[in-house]
N, C-alpha and C positions, 0 to 999 in steps of 0.2 A: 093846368099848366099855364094856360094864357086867359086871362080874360078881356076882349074888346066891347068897349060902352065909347058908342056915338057921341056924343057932345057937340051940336049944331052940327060943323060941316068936321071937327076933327074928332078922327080915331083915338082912342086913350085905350092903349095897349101896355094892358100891365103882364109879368111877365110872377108867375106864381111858383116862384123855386127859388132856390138859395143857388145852385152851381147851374149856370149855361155853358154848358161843354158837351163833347162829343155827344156822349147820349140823348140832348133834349135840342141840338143846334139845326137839326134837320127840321123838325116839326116847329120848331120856329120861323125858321127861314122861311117857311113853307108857309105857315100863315101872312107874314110879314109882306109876303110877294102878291099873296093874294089881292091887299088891301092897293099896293101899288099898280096894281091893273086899271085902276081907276084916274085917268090924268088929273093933274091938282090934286091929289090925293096927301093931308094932313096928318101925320102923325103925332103922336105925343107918347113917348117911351116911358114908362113906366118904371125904374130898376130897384124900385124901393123891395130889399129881400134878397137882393142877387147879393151874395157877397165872394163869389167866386165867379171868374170869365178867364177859360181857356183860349187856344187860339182858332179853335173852330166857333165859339162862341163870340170872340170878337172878328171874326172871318161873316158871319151873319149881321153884326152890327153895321158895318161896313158896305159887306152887298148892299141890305135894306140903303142905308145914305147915295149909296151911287145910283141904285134902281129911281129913288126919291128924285134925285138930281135929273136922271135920264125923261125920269113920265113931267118933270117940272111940277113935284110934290115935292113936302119938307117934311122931314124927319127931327123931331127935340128932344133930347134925351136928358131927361129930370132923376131925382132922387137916387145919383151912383154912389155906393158906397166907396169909404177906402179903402178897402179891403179889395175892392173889386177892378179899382183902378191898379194897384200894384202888379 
């Protein structure tokens, strides 16, 4: 469902499903937070494949950027489809 590959000091956190919603937003969330226990902690969001985001799955997007924001990490969200955005 996710896979995280280090790259120097940032996380690249690809996200291995086509729908983030209710059923996969928990175990997401859940890893996402993990990463941000670490202050300074780098993100790099992976969405290449998501082509559907509900509102629990954009409710996890969001945590993770505030959580980022709170420990003074970054979170960069690359490859969103259209689909996903709508």
């Amino acid at each position: 469902m996710i896979t995280i590959n280090q790259i120097d000091s940032i996380s690249e956190v690809k996200l291995n499903l086509q729908n983030l919603n209710l059923f996969v937003s928990e175990n997401v969330k859940t890893e996402l937070l993990k990463i941000f226990q670490r202050s300074n902690a780098k993100v790099l969001m992976n969405m290449e494949g998501v082509s559907f985001l509900d509102s629990s799955g954009f409710a996890v997007l969001l945590t993770a950027s505030k959580e980022a924001e709170k420990t003074n990490g970054q979170i960069l969200f690359c490859n969103i489809s259209d689909s996903a955005l709508r």
